[in-house]
N, C-alpha and C positions, 0 to 999 in steps of 0.2 A: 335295603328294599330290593324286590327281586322283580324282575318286569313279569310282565304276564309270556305265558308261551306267544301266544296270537301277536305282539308286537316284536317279540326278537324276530319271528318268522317274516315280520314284515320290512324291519331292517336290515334282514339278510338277502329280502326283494330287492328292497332298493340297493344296497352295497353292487348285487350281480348287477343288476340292470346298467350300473355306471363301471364293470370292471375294464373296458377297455377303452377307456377315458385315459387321455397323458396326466390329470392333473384331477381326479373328480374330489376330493375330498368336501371343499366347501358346497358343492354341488347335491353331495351325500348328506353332508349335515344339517342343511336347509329344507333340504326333503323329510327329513326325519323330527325337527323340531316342528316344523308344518305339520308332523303328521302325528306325534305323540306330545309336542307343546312344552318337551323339555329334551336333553342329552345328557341323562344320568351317566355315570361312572362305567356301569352296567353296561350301558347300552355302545358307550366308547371301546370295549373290549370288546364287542361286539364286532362291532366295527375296524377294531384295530386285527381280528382275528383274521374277517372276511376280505380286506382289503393290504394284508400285512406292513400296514401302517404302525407307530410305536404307539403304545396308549400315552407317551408323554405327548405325543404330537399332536396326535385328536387335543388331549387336554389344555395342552396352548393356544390352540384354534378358538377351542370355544370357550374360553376362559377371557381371549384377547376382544375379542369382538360382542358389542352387548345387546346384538337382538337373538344370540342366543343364551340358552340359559339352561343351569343343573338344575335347576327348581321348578315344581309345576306352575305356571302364570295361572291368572284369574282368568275367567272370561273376560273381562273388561282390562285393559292392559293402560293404566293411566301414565303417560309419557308428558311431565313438567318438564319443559325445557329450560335448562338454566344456562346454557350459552349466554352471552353477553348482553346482546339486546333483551334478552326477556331476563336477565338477571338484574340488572338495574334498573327495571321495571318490577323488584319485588316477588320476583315467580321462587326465591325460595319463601318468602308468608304463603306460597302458595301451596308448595311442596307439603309444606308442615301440616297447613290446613288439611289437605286432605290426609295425611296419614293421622294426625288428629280425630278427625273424625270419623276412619274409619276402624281407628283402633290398631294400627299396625305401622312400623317401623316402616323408614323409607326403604324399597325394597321389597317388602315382605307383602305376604297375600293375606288376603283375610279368609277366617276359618270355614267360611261356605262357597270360596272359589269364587267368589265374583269378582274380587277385585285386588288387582297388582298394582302398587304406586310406585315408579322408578323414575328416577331422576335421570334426562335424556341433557346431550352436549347439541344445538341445534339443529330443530325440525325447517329448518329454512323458512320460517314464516314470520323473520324478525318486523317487517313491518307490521305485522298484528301483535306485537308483542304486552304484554305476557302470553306467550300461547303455551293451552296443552296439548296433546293429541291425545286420544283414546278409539283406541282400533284403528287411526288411520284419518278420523275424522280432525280435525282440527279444530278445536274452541279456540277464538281471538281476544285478547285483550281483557281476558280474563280477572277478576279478582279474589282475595278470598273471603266476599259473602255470599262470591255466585256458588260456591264448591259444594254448599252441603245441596245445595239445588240442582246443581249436575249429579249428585250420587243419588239422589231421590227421584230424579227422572230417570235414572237409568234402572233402580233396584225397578219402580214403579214398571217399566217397559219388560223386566225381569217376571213382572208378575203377570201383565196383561200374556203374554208370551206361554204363561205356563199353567196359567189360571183356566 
């Protein structure tokens, strides 16, 4: 896959804007998954060009840490916490449900970009536990018959939005 012109030109914005930083790298790649929603292969050489950084080094960055990512996310970024307290509370029946129902592997996006199910190590809201987050919001105590009702008010908000 080959980025468009319009985005290398704008990771090569960002790279300068941060060259005389002692340390900008995570700085740089937070700006840039913020701003295209993933950090292709592509776009690490990019970056490894502008900042002569190694591309192994970009690719243990964002490899190591998991609110970035080489894949494009959904709109809706569903975050199951399976840390401990929401794990023993069942939040993998949860996991599953929603990748169940939405048809995609945990992990994976579904085919019209709405939606990313990823498995998160705790969102710090164990005393609501089972929680999920999505975008940031946090659902508490969640179960899995609320899940097809969370995906249907969200597609539902999807449509008032675009309708």
């Amino acid at each position: 896959m080959t980025i468009k012109e319009e985005a290398k030109k704008e990771v090569i914005a960002i790279c300068a804007s941060h060259k005389d930083e002692p340390s900008p790298l995570m700085v740089i790649l937070e700006e840039i998954q913020k701003k295209l929603g993933y950090i292709p292969l592509e776009v690490q050489e990019v970056v490894s060009k502008e900042m002569g950084i190694p591309v192994a080094e970009i690719y243990g960055v964002v490899t190591f840490y998991n609110f970035f990512s080489l894949t494009p996310k959904g709109k809706y970024v569903v975050g199951v916490c399976l840390g401990t307290a929401c794990y023993v509370k069942n939040s993998q029946q949860i996991i599953d449900k929603f990748a169940q129902s939405l048809g995609i592997e945990i992990g994976g996006t579904t085919e019209d970009g709405l939606f990313t199910v990823d498995a998160v190590r705790c969102i710090g809201a164990c005393a609501l536990a089972p929680s999920v987050s999505i975008n940031g919001r946090v659902y508490a105590k969640v179960t899995p018959t609320e899940v097809d009702k969370i995906i249907a008010d969200l597609r539902k908000k999807e449509e008032t939005a675009n309708g």
